[in-house]
C-alpha positions as CSV (number, residue, x, y, z in Angstrom):
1,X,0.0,0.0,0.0
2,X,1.0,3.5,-0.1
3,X,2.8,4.6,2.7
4,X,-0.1,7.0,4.6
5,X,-0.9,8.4,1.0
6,X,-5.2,8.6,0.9
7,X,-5.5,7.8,-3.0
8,X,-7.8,5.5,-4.7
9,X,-10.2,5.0,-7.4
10,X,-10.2,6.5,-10.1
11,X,-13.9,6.1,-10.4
12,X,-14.2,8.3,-7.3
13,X,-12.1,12.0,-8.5
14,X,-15.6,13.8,-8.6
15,X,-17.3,13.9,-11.9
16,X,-20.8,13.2,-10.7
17,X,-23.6,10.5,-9.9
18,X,-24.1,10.3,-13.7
19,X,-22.6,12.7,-15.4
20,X,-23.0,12.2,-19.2
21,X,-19.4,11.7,-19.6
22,X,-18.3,10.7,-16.5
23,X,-19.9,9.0,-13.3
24,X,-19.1,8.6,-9.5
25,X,-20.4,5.2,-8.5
26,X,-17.9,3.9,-11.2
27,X,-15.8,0.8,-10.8
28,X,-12.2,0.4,-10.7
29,X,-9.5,0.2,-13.1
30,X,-9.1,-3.4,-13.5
31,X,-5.4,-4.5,-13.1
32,X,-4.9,-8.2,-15.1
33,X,-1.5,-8.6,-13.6
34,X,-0.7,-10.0,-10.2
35,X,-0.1,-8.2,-7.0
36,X,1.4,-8.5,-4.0
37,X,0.4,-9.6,-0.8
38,X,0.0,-5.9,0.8
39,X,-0.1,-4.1,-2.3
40,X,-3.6,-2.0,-2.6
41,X,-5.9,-3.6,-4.7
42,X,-6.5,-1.8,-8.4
43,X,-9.7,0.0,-7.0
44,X,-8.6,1.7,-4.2
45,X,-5.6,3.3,-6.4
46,X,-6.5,6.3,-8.6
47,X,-9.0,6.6,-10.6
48,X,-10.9,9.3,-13.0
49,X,-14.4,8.9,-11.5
50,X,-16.6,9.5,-8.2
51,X,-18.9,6.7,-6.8
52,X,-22.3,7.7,-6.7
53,X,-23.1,7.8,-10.0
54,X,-22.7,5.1,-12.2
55,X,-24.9,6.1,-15.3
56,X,-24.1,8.4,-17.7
57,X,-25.7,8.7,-21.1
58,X,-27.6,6.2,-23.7
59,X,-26.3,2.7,-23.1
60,X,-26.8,0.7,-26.1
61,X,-27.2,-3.1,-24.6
62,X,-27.3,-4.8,-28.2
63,X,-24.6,-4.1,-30.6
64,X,-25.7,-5.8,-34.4
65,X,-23.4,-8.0,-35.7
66,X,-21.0,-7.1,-37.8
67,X,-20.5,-3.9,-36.0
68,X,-16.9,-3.1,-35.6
69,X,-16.2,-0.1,-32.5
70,X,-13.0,1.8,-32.4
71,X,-13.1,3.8,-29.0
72,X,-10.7,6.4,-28.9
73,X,-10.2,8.4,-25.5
74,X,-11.4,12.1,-26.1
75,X,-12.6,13.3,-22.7
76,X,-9.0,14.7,-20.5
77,X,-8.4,12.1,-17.8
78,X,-9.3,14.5,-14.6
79,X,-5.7,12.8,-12.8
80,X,-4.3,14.3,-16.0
81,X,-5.4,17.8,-16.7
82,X,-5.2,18.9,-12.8
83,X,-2.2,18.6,-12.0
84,X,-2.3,21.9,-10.7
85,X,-5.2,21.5,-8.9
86,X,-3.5,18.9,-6.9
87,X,-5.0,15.6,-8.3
88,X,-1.8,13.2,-8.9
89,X,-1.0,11.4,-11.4
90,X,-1.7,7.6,-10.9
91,X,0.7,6.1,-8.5
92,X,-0.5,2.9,-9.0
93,X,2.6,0.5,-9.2
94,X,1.0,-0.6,-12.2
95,X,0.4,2.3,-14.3
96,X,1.2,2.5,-17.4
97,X,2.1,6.2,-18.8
98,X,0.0,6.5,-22.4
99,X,-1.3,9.2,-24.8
100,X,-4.8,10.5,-23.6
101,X,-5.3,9.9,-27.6
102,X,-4.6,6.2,-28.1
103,X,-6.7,4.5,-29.7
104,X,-7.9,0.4,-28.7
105,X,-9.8,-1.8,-30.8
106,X,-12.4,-3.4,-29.8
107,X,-13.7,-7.2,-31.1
108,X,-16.7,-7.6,-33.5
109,X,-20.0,-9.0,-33.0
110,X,-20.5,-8.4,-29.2
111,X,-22.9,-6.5,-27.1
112,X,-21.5,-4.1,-24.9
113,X,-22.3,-0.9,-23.4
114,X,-20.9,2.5,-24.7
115,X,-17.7,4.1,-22.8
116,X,-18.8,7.3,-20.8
117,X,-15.0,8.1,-20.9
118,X,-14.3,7.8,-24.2
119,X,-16.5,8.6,-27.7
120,X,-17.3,6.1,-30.5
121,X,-16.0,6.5,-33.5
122,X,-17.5,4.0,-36.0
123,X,-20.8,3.5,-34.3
124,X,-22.3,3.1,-38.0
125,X,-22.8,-0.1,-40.3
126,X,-22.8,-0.3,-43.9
127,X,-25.7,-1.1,-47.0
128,X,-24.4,-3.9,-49.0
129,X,-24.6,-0.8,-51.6
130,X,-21.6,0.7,-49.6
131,X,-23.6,3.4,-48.0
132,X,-23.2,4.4,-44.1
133,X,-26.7,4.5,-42.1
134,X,-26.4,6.6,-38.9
135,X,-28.0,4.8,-35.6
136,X,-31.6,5.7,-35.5
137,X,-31.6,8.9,-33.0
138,X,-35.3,7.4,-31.7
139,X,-34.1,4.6,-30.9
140,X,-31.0,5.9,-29.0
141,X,-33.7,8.2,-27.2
142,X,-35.8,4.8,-26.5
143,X,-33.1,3.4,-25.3
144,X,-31.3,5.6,-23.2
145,X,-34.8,6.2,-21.4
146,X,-35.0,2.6,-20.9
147,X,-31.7,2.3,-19.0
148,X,-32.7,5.0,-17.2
149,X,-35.9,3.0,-15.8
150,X,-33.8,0.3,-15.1
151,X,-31.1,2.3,-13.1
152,X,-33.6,4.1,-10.8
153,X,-35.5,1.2,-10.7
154,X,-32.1,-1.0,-9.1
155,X,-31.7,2.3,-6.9
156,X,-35.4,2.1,-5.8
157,X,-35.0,-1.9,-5.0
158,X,-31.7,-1.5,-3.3
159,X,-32.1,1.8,-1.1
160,X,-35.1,-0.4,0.1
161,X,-32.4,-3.6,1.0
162,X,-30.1,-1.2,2.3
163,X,-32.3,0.5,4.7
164,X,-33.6,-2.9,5.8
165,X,-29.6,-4.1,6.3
166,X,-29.1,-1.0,8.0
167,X,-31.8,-1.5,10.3
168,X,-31.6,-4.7,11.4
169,X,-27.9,-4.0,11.8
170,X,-28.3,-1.4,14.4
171,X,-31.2,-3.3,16.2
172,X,-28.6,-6.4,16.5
173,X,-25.7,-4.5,17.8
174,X,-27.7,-2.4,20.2
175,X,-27.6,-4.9,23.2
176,X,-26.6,-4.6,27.0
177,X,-22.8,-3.5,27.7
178,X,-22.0,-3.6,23.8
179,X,-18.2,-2.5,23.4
180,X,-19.2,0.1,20.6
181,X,-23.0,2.1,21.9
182,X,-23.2,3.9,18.6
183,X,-24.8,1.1,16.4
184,X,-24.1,2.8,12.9
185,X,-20.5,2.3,12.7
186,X,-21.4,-1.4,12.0
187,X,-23.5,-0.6,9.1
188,X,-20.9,2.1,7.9
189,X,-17.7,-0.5,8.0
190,X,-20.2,-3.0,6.7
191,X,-21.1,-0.8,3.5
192,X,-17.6,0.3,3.0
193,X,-16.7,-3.0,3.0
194,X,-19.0,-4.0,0.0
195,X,-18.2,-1.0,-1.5
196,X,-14.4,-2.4,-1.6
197,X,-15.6,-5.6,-3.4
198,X,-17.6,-4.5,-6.0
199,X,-14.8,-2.1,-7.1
200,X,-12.2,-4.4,-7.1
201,X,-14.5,-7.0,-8.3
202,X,-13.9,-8.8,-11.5
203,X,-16.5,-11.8,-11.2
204,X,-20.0,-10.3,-10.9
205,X,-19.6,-8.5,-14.3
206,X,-17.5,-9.1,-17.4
207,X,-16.6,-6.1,-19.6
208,X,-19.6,-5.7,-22.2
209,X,-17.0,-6.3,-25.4
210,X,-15.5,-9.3,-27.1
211,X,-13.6,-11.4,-24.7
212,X,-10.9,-11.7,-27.6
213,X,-10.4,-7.8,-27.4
214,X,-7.0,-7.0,-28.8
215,X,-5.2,-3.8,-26.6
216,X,-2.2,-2.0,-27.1
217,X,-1.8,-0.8,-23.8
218,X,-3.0,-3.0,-20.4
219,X,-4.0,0.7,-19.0
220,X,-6.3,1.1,-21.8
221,X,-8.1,-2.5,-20.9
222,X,-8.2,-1.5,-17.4
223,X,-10.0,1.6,-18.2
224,X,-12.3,0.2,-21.0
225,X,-13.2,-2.7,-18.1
226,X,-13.9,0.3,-16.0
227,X,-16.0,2.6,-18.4
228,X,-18.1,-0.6,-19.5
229,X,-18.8,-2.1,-16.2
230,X,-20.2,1.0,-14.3
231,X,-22.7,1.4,-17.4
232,X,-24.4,-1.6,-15.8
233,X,-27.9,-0.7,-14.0
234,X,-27.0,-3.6,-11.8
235,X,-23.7,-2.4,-10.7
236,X,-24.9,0.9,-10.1
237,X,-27.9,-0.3,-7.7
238,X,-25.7,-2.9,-5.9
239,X,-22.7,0.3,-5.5
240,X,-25.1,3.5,-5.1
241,X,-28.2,2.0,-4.4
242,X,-27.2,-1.1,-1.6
243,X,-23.9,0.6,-0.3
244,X,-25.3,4.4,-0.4
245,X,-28.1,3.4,1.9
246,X,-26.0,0.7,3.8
247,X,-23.9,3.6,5.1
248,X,-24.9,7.1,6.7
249,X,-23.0,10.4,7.0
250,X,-25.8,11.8,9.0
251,X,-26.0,9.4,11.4
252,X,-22.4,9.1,12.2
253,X,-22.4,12.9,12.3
254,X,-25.4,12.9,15.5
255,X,-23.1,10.0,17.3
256,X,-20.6,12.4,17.2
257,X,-22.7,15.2,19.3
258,X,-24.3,12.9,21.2
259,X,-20.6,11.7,22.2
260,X,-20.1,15.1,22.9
261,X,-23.1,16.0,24.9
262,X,-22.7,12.5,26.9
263,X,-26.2,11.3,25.4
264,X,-25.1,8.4,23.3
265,X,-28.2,5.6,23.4
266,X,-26.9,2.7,25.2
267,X,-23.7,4.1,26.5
268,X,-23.4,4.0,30.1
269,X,-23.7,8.0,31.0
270,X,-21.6,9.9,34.4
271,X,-21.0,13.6,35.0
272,X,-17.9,14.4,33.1
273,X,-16.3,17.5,32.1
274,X,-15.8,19.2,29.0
275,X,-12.4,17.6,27.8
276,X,-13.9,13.8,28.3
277,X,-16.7,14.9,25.8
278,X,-14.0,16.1,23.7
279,X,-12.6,12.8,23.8
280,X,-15.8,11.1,23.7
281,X,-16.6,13.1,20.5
282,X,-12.9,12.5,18.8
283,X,-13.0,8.6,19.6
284,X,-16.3,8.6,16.9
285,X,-14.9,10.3,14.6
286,X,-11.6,8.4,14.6
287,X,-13.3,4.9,15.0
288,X,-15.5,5.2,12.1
289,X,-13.1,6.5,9.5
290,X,-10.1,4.8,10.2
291,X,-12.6,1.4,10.1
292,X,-14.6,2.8,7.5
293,X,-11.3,3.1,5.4
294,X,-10.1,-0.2,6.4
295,X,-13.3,-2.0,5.8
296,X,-12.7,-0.5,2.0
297,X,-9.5,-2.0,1.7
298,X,-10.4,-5.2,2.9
299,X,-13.1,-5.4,0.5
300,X,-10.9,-4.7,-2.3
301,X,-8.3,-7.3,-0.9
302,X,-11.2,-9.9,-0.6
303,X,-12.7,-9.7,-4.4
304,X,-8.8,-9.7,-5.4
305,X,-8.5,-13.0,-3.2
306,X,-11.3,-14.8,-4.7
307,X,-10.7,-13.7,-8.9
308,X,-9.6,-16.9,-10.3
309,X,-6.6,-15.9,-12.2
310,X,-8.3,-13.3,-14.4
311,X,-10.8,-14.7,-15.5
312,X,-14.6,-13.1,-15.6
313,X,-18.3,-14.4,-14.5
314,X,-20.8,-12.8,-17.6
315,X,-23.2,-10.4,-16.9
316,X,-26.3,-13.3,-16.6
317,X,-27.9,-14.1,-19.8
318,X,-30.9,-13.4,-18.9
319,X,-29.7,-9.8,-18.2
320,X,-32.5,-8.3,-19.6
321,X,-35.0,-10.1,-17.7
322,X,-33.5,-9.3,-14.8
323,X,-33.8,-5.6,-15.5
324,X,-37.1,-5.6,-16.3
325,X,-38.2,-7.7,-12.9
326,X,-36.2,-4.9,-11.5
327,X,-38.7,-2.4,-12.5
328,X,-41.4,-4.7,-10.7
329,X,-39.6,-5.2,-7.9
330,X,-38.1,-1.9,-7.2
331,X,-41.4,0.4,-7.8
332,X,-43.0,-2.8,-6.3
333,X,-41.1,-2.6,-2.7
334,X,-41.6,0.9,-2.8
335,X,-45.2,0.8,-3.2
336,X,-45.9,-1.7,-0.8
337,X,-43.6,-0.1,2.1
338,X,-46.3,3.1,1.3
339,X,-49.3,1.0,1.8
340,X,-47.9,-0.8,4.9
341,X,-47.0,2.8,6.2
342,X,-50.8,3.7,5.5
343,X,-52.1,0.8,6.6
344,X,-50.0,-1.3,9.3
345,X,-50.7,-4.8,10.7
346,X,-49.3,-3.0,13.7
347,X,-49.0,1.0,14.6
348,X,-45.3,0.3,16.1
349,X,-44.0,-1.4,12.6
350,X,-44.5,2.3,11.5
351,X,-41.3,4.2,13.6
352,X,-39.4,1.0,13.6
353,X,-38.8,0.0,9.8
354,X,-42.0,1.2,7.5
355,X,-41.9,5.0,7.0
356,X,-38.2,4.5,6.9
357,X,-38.6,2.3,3.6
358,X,-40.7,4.5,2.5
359,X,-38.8,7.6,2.7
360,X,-35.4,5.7,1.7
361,X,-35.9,5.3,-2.2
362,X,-36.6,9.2,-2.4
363,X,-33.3,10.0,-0.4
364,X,-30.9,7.6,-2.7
365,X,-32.5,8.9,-5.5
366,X,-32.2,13.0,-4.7
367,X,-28.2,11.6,-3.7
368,X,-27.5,10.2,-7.1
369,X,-29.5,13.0,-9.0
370,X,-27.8,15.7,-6.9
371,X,-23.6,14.4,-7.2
372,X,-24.7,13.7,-10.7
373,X,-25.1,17.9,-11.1
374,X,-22.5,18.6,-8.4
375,X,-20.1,17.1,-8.9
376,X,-18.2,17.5,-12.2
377,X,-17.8,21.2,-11.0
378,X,-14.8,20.3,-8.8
379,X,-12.8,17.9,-9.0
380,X,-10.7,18.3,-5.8
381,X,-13.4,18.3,-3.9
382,X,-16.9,16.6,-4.6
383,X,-19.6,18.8,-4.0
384,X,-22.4,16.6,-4.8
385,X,-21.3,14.5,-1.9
386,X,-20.8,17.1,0.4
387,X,-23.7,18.8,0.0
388,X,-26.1,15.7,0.5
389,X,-24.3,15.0,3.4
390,X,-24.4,18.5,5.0
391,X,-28.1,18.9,3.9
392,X,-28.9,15.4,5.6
393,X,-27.1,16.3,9.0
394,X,-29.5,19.1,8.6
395,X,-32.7,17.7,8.5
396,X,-31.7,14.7,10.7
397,X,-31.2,17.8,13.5
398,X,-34.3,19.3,12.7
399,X,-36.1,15.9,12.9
400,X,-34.5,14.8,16.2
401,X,-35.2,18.1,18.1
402,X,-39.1,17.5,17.0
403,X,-39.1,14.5,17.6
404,X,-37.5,15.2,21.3
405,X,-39.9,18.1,21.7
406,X,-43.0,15.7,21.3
407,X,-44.3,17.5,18.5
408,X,-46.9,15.6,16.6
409,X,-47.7,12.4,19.1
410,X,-47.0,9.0,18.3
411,X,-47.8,9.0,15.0
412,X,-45.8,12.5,14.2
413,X,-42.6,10.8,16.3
414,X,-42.9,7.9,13.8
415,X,-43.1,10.1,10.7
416,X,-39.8,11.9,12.0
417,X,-38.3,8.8,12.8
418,X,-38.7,7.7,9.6
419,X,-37.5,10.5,7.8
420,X,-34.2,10.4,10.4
421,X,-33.5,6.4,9.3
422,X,-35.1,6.6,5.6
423,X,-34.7,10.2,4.0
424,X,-31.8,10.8,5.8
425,X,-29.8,7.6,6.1
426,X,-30.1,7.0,2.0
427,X,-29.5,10.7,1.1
428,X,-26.3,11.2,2.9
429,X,-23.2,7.8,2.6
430,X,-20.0,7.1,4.1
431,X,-18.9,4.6,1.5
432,X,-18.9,6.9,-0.9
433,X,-17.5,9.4,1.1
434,X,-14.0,6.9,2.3
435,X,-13.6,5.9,-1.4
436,X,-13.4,9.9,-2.8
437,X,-11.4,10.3,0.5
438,X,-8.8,7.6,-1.2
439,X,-9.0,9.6,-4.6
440,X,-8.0,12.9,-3.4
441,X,-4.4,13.8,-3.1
442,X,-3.4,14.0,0.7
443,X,-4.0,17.4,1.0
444,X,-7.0,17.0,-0.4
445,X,-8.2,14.2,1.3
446,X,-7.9,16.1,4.3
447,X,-9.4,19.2,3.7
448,X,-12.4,17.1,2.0
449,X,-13.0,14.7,5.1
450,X,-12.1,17.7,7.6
451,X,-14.2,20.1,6.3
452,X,-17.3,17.4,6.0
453,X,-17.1,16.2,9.5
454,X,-16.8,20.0,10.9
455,X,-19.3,21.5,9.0
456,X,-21.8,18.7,9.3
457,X,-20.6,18.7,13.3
458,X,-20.9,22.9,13.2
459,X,-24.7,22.5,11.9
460,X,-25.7,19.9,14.5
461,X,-24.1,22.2,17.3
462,X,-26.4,25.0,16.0
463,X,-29.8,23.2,15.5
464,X,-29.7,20.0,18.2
465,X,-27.3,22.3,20.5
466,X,-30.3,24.6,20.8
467,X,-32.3,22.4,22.7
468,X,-29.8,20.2,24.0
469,X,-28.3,23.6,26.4
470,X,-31.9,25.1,27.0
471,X,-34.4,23.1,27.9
472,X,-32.9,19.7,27.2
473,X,-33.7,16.6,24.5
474,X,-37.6,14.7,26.2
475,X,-38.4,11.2,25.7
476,X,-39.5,9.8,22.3
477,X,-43.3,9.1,22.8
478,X,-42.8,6.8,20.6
479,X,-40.6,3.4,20.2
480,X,-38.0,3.1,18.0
């Protein structure tokens, strides 16, 4: 590994959830040769892209036959063209140097999805007569629509899973003398961990182009591998969708001022002074980053540990059935989490798990939507994800001082509950937070993950401190 440097994937330097040209939720470089024991795996080195986004542009599924695709890289590689910004260069021990204007050829006859890094150059087939006929721009429309129903659908499906894992996470860790009282950091390693795998993960998905693709450079494989596979809807729900909602920013922000304001659920609570909440408050912070960043390594390590010498599992066959039960089973859960929230078998599934799936889809969704604008604008620092983390440590504090201050009843501390664990938890993440944390350069790094913790900490002092040091937080009238 790099000795303390925070770099990482390339998919994670801040170009948006879905930026037409360039995506955050995208996978890693793929590295076909073999590394070391402690050397850090391929997607934790580097990259070009930022996580939450995956889906940028019309994805063509079906290629006709016949069709022969040169992809030549246009779009400036953000590790290149910053340099002065402070983005390195790829310090991979595998990097290969190359021109940003190579050109790779790809095999005929394959389906594949388009690269959102690079621009097709022959995407055209010929009339016997000799003639070019340009793609039918309708069906390009129809088509790029239809991946986008199958992305939000996957998001929809796995914000629901996530929330659920998330959940049932906390409820199992919350127990009598537990070593660690704030039950988040569980799901927050646990997401990060994923997170790791499907990066560095070579088995789930193949790259969408003929396995007997010729290229000239092994860089240009890795980031063809890495353009196609984050083009898959299923990649993007399992990464942004399952791991976005795993993990929660705003959360781990309010165990942070609970820590200070010695009011952590579960802890066991004395009079203490001011520099033991200090300490109390530091020991969060430090204990879910540092494990949260571990957690992403080992994933990385773990998908490198069980790739059978380079080879690759195909997308399933039945890839587009599976998309299309997606749309079924994502709008599906969603509706029947709003029915069960209208109409519960019991009033206290409501605070403990049902609004909270229903409000989860709308958070994940506003995330990917919102880093998809954001964040191409900077790309030392991503403000997509910054700003649906700060904006959910906002409303979280809102919620949990009405919710403390008995507004509403039962059925109003339910609603807020849900919008804390649902809304919240899905619109802000930490595993996309630790991977762009491993793309910045060091300095960057630090400013990004400073400045996210204190601001989000700053907003909570301001609107939970205001009824924390006047007239104090009141019991929940309802159970969580």
């Amino acid at each position: 590994m790099h000795n303390g440097d925070l770099r990482g994937h390339d998919f994670f330097a801040y170009t948006g959830e879905g930026d037409d040209r360039s995506n955050d939720d995208a996978p890693p470089v793929v590295d076909f040769r073999r590394r070391g024991t402690f050397d850090m795996p391929t997607a934790l080195k580097p990259r070009d892209m930022s996580i939450d986004s995956q889906h940028a542009g019309p994805i063509a599924h079906d290629v006709p036959e016949g069709q022969e695709t040169v992809v030549k890289k246009t779009v400036a590689d953000p590790v290149s063209h910053i340099y002065s910004s402070g983005i390195s260069p790829s310090n991979s021990l595998t990097a290969t140097a190359h021109s940003p204007e190579e050109t790779t050829r790809i095999g005929e006859g394959r389906d594949r999805g388009p690269l959102d890094d690079v621009e097709l150059q022959d995407a055209r087939h010929d009339k016997p007569d000799g003639t070019a006929v340009a793609p039918s721009r309708r069906a390009s429309l129809l088509s790029a629509l239809e991946i986008e129903l199958y992305t939000v659908s996957y998001l929809i499906f796995f914000a629901v899973l996530g929330t659920l894992a998330r959940l049932g996470l906390q409820a199992l860790t919350a127990y009598p003398g537990a070593p660690v009282s704030f039950g988040v950091l569980w799901a927050n390693v646990g997401g990060s961990l994923v997170m790791g795998f499907l990066a560095e993960d070579h088995l789930l998905f193949r790259p969408q182009w003929a396995p007997d693709a010729v290229f000239i450079d092994p860089s240009a494989a890795a980031r063809a591998h890495l353009a196609a596979k984050k083009t898959i809807p299923l990649y993007i729900g399992l990464a942004t969708g399952f791991c976005g909602s795993f993990t929660s920013f705003s959360s781990f922000v309010r165990d942070v001022f609970l820590a200070l304001t010695n009011d952590l659920p579960g802890a066991v609570t004395a009079p203490r002074d001011g520099g033991y909440s200090f300490m109390a408050a530091l020991a969060v912070v430090l204990t879910t980053v540092s494990l949260s960043l571990s957690a992403l390594v080992v994933g990385g390590h773990l998908a490198a540990a069980l790739e059978p010498d380079g080879s690759s599992a195909a997308y399933p066959p039945g890839r587009k059935i599976l998309d299309r039960g997606a749309v079924l089973l994502g709008w599906g859960a969603w509706a029947g989490a709003v029915v069960l929230a209208v109409l519960p078998p019991r009033d206290a599934w409501r605070g403990q798990a049902v609004f909270s799936l229903a409000f989860a889809p709308v958070g994940c969704l506003a995330r990917f939507y919102v880093s998809r604008w954001l964040n191409p604008r900077a790309p030392t620092f991503p403000l997509g994800t910054f700003a649906v983390n700060i904006a959910g440590v906002a409303v979280l504090g809102i919620c949990w001082d009405l919710a403390h201050a008995g507004v509403g009843g039962v059925l109003g501390c339910q609603l807020l509950q849900g919008v804390e664990d649902g809304f919240c938890g899905c619109l802000t993440t930490v595993s996309t937070w630790v991977t762009e944390l491993t793309a910045l350069r060091r300095r960057h790094a630090y400013v990004y993950g400073v400045s996210s913790v204190m601001v989000g900490f700053a907003v909570l002092v301001v609107v939970m401190g205001s009824l924390r040091w006047s007239e104090g937080f009141g019991p929940l009238k309802c159970t969580h």
